[in-house]
C-alpha positions in Angstrom: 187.0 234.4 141.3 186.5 236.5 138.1 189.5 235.4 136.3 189.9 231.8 137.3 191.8 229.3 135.2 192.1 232.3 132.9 195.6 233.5 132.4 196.5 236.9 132.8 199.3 238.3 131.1 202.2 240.2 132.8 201.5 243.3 130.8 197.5 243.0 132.1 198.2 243.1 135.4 201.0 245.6 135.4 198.4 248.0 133.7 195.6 247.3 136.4 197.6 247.8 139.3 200.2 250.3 138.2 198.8 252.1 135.2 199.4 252.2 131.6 202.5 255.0 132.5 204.0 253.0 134.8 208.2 252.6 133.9 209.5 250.8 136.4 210.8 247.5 136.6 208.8 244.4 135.6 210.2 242.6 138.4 208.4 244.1 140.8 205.1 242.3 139.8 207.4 239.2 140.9 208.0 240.2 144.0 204.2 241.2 144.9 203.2 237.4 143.7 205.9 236.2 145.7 204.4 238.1 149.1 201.0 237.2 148.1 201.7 233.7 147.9 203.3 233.6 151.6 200.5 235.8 152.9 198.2 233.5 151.4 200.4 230.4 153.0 201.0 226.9 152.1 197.1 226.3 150.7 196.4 229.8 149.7 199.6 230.3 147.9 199.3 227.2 145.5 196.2 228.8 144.2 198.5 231.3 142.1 199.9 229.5 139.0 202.8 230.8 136.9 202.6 230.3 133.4 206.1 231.0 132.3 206.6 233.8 129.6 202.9 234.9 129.9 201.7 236.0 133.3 199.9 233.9 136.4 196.5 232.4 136.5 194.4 231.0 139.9 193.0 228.0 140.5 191.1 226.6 143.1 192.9 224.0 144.4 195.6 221.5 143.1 193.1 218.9 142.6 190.6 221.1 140.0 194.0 221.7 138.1 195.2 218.5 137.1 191.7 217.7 135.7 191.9 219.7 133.3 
């Protein structure tokens, strides 16, 4: 995973996905995490870590976060 552990900011990820023109709503990067996460299911989805007021972040697995 190339960003793993390392957060990425809202504003990053909007520009990757959408482009630095894009105007719509900043909610909709919610929503795509949000499907993401139930795609990923129960495991898969508690890879994607929200760090509230900055962006999201992976990790591998509960376990490799709380030793940190």
């Amino acid at each position: 995973m190339e960003n793993q552990a390392r957060v990425v900011t809202r504003d990053e990820l909007l520009n990757q996905i959408w482009g630095y023109e894009y105007d719509g709503e900043t909610r909709t990067l919610d929503m795509h995490i949000r499907t993401l996460r139930q795609k990923l299911g129960e495991e898969g989805g508690s890879c994607i870590k929200t760090v509230r007021g900055v962006g999201y972040r992976l990790v591998r697995s509960e376990t490799k976060e709380e030793d940190r």
